[in-house]
KEKE-3310 file (N, C-alpha, C; in steps of 0.2 Angstrom, whole numbers, plus 5000, padded with zeros to 4 digits):
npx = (4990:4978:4979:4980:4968:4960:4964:4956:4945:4942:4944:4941:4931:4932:4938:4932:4933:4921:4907:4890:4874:4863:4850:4853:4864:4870:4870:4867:4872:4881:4898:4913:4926:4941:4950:4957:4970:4980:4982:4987:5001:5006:5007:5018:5030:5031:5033:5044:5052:5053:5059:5053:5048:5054:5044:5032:5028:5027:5018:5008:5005:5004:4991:4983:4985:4978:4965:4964:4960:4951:4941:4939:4934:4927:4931:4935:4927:4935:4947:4951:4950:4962:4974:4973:4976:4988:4997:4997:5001:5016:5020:5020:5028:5037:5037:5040:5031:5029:5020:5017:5026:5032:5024:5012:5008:5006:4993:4992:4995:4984:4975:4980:4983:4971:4963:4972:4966:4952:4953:4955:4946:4932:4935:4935:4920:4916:4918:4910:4902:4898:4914:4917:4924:4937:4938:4938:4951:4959:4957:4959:4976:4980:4978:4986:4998:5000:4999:5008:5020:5018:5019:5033:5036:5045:5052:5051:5040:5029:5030:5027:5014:5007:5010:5000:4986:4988:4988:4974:4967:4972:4963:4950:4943:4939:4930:4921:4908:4899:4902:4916:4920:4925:4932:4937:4940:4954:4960:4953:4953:4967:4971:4964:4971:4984:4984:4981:4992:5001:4997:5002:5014:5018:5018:5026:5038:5038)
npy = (5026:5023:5027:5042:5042:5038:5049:5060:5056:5056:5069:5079:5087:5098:5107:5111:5100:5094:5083:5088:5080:5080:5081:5073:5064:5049:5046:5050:5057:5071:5069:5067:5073:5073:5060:5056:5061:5053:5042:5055:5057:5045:5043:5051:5046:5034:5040:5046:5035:5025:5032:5040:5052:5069:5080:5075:5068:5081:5090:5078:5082:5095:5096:5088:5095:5106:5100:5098:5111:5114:5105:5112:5123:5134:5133:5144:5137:5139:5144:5133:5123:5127:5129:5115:5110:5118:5110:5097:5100:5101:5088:5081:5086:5081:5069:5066:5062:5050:5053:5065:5072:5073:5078:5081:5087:5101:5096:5085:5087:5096:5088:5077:5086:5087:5073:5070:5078:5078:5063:5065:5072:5065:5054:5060:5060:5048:5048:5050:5037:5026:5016:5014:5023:5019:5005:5004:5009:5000:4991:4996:5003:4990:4982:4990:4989:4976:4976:4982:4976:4965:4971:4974:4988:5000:4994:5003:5010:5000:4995:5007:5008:4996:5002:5011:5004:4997:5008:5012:5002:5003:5012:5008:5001:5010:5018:5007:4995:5005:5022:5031:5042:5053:5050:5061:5075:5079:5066:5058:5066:5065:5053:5049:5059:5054:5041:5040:5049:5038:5029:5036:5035:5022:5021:5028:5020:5008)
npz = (5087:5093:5107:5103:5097:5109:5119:5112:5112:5128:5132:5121:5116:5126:5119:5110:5098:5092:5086:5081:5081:5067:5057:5047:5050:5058:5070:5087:5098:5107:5100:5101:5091:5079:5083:5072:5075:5080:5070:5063:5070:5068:5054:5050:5057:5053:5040:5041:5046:5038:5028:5016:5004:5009:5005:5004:5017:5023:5014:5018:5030:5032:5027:5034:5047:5044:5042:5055:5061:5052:5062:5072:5070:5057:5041:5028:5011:4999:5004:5012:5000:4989:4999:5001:4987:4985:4994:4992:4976:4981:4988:4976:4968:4975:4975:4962:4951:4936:4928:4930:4918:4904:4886:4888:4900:4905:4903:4913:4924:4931:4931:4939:4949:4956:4957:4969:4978:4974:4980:4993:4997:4995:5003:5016:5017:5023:5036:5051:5052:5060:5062:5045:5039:5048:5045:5027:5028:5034:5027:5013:5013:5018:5008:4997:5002:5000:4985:4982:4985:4977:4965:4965:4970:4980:4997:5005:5003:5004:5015:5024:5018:5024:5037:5040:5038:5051:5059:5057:5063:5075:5078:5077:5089:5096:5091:5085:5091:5096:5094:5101:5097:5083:5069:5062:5055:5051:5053:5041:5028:5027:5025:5014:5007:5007:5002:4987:4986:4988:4978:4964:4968:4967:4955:4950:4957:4946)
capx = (4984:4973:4982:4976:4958:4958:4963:4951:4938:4941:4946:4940:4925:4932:4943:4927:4933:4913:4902:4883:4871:4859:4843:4857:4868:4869:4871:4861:4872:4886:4902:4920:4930:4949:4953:4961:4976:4984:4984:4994:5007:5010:5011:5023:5034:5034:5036:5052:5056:5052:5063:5048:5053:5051:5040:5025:5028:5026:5012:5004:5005:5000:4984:4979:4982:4972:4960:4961:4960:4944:4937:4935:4931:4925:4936:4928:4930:4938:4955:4953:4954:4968:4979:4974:4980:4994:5001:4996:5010:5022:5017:5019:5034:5042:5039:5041:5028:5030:5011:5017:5029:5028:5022:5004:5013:5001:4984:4993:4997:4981:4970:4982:4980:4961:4964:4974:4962:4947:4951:4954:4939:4929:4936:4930:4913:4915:4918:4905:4898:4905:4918:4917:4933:4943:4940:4942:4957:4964:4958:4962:4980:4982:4978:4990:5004:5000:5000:5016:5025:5019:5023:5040:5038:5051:5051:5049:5031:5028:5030:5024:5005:5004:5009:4994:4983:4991:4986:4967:4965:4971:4959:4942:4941:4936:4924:4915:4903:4895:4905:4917:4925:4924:4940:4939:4947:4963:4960:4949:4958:4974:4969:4962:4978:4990:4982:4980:5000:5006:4996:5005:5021:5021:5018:5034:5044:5036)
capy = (5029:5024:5034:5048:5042:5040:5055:5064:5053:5060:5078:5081:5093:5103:5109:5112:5093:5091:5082:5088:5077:5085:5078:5069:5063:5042:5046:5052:5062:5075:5065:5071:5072:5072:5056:5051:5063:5047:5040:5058:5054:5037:5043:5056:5044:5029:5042:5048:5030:5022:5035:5044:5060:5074:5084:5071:5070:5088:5090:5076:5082:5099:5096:5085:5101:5111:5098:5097:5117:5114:5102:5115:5130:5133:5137:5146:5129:5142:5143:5125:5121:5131:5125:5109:5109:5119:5104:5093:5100:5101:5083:5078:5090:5078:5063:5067:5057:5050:5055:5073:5070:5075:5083:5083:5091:5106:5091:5082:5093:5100:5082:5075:5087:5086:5064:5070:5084:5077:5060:5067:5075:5060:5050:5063:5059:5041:5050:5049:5033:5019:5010:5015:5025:5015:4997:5005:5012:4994:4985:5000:5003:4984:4979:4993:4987:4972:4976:4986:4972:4960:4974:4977:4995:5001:4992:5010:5012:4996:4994:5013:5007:4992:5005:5016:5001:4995:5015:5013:4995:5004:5018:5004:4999:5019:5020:5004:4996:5012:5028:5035:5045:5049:5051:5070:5076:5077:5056:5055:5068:5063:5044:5049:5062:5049:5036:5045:5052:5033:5026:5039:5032:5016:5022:5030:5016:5003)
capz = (5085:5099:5112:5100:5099:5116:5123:5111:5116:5134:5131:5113:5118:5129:5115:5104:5095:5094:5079:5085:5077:5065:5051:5041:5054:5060:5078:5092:5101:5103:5099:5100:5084:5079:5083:5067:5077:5083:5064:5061:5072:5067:5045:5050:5061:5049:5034:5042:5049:5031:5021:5011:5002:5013:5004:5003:5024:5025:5011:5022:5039:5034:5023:5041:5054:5043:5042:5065:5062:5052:5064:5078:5066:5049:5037:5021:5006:4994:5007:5014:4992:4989:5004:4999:4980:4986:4998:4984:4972:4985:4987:4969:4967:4978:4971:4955:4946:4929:4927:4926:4912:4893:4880:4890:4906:4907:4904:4917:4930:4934:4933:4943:4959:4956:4959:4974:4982:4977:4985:5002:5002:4994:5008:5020:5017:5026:5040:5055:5052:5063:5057:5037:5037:5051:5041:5024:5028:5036:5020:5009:5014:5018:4999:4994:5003:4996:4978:4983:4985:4972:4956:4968:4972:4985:5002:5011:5004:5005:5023:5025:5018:5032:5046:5039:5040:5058:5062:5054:5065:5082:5079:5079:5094:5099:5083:5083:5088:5096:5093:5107:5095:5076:5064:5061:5045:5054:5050:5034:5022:5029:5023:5006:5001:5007:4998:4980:4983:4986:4970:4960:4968:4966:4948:4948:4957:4944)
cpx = (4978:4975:4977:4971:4957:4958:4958:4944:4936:4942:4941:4934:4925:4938:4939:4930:4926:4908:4896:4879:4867:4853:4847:4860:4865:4869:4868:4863:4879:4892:4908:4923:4937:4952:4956:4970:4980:4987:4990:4999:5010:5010:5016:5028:5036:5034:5043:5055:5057:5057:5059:5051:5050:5046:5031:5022:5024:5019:5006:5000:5001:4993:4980:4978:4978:4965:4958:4959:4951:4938:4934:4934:4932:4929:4932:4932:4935:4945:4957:4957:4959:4974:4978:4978:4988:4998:5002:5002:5015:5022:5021:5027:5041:5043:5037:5038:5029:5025:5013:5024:5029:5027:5017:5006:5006:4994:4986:4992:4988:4975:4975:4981:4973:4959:4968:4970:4954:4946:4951:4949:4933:4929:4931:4925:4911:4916:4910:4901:4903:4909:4920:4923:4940:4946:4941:4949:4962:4963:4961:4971:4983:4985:4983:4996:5005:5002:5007:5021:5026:5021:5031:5043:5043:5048:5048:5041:5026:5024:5026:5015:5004:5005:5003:4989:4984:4986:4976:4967:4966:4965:4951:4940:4936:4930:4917:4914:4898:4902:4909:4920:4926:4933:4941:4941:4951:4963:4958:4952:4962:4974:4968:4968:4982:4988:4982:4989:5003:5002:4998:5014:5024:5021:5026:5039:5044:5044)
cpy = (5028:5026:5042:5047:5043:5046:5061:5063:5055:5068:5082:5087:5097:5108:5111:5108:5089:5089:5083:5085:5083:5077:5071:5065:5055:5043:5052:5058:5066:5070:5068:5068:5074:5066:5053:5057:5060:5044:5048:5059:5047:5039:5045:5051:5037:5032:5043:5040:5025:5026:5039:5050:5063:5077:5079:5070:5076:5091:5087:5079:5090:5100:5092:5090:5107:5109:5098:5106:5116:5112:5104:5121:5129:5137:5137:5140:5133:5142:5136:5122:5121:5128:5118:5106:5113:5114:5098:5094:5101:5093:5081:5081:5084:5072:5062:5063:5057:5054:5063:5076:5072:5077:5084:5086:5094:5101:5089:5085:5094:5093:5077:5078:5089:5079:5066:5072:5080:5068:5061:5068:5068:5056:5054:5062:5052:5042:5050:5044:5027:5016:5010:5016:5022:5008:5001:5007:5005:4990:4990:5000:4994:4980:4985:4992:4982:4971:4978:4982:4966:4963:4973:4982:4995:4997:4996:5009:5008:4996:5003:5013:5002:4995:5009:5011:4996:5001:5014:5008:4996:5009:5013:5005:5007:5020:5013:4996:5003:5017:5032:5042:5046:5054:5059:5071:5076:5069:5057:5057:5067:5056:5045:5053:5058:5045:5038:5046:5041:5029:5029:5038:5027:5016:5024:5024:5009:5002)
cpz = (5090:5105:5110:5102:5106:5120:5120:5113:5120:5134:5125:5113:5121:5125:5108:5099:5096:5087:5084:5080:5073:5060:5047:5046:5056:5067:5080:5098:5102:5105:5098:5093:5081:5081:5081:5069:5077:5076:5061:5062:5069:5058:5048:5055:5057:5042:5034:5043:5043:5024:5015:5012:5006:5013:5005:5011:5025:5022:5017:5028:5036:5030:5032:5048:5051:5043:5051:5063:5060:5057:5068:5077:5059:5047:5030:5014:5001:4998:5009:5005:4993:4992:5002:4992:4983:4988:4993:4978:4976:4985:4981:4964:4969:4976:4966:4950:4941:4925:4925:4923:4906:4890:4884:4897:4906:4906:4911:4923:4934:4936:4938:4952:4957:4959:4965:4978:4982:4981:4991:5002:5001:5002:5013:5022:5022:5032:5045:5053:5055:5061:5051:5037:5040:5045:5034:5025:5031:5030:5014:5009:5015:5013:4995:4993:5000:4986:4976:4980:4979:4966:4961:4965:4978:4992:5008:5010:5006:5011:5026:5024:5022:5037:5045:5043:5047:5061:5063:5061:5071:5083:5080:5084:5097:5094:5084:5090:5088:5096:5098:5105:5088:5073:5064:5054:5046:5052:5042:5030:5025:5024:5016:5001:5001:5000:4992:4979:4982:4981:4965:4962:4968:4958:4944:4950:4951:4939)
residu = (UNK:UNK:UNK:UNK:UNK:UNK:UNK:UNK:UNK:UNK:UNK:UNK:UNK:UNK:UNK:UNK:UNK:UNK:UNK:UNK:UNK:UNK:UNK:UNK:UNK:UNK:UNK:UNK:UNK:UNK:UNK:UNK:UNK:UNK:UNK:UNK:UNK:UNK:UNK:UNK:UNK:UNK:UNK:UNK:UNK:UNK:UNK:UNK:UNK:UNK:UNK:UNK:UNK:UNK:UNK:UNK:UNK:UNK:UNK:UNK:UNK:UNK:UNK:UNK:UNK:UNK:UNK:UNK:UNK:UNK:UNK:UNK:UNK:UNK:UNK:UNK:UNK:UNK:UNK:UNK:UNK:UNK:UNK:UNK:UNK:UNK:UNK:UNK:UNK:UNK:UNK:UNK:UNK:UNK:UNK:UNK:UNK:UNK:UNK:UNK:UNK:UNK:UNK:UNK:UNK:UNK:UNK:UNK:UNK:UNK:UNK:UNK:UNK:UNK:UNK:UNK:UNK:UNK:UNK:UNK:UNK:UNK:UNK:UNK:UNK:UNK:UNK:UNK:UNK:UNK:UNK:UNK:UNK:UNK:UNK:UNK:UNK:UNK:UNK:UNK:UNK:UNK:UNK:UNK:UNK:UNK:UNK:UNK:UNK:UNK:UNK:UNK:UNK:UNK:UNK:UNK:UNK:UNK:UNK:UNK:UNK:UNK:UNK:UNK:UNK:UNK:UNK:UNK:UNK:UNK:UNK:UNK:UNK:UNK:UNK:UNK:UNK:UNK:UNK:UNK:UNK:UNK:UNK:UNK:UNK:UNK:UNK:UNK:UNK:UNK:UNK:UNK:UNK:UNK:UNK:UNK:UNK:UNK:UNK:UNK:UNK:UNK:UNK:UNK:UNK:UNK)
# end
């Protein structure tokens, strides 16, 4: 993950990977973004190296290249949604939550990927502020893997929410204290879909 950050750090602008400040904005000046690139290699290499169902891989990774796609051009929120809830039940298809289960099936279904989509995007908001969404994301995914293991969810996910949080922990250094580089949404809803798919999976392996 700081490979990624790194090289976006150095390249990332001339590839229009640019946050430009504005009135709202904590920073002062233009700032390459996509960073969190490096965290999308490293899920997709410890989701295949961890044994995680394909589809949640696949969901993942592409709910994050259409988040790099956004980062360097606007995508209108009515198609970004949509692909996103789409990946979301591919996602959820795959790991076959208890959650969408039962007589309430058609309740369940539809508030479940609403908990998936709107935590990506939730997260996303933590984005561009130094540090906010690196260190949640090491203590986020840290205390996940943690929990993983004291209910005794499977070993895979386990160990798949402390290589997120390894990932979160190499991307710092490039984030804080002053900014050489911010997450992107290729990083941040990448972090908030995962995270949402594995609390609905540790649900199922309870």
């Amino acid at each position: 993950s700081s490979s990624g950050a790194f090289l976006v750090a150095q390249f990332g602008t001339r590839f229009g990977l640019a946050d430009r400040p504005n009135e709202r904005s904590s920073h002062k000046v233009v700032t390459p973004k996509g960073g969190g690139i490096g965290i999308l290699v490293a899920m997709v290499l410890a989701g295949i190296g961890m044994g995680l169902e394909w589809g949640l891989v696949v969901a993942a990774t592409g709910v994050s290249v259409l988040s790099l796609v956004g980062d360097k051009a606007e995508i209108p929120p009515k198609v970004r949604l949509s692909l996103q809830f789409l990946f979301a039940g591919l996602a959820l298809w795959s790991i076959q939550s208890p959650l969408l289960s039962g007589g309430l099936i058609l309740f369940h279904v539809p508030v479940v990927l609403v908990f998936v989509v709107g935590t990506a995007n939730f997260y996303n908001f933590m984005d561009g502020i130094n540090g906010i969404a690196g260190i949640t994301g090491v203590v986020g995914f840290g205390l996940l893997g943690l929990f993983g293991h004291l209910i005794g969810a499977g070993e895979g996910v386990v160990l798949f929410s402390l290589c997120l949080s390894v990932a979160c922990l190499g991307f710092l250094p490039l984030n804080v204290p002053r900014a050489r580089v911010f997450m992107g949404d290729v990083g941040s809803v990448l972090l908030g879909f995962v995270f949402a798919l594995l609390i609905l999976k540790m649900a199922k392996d309870l």
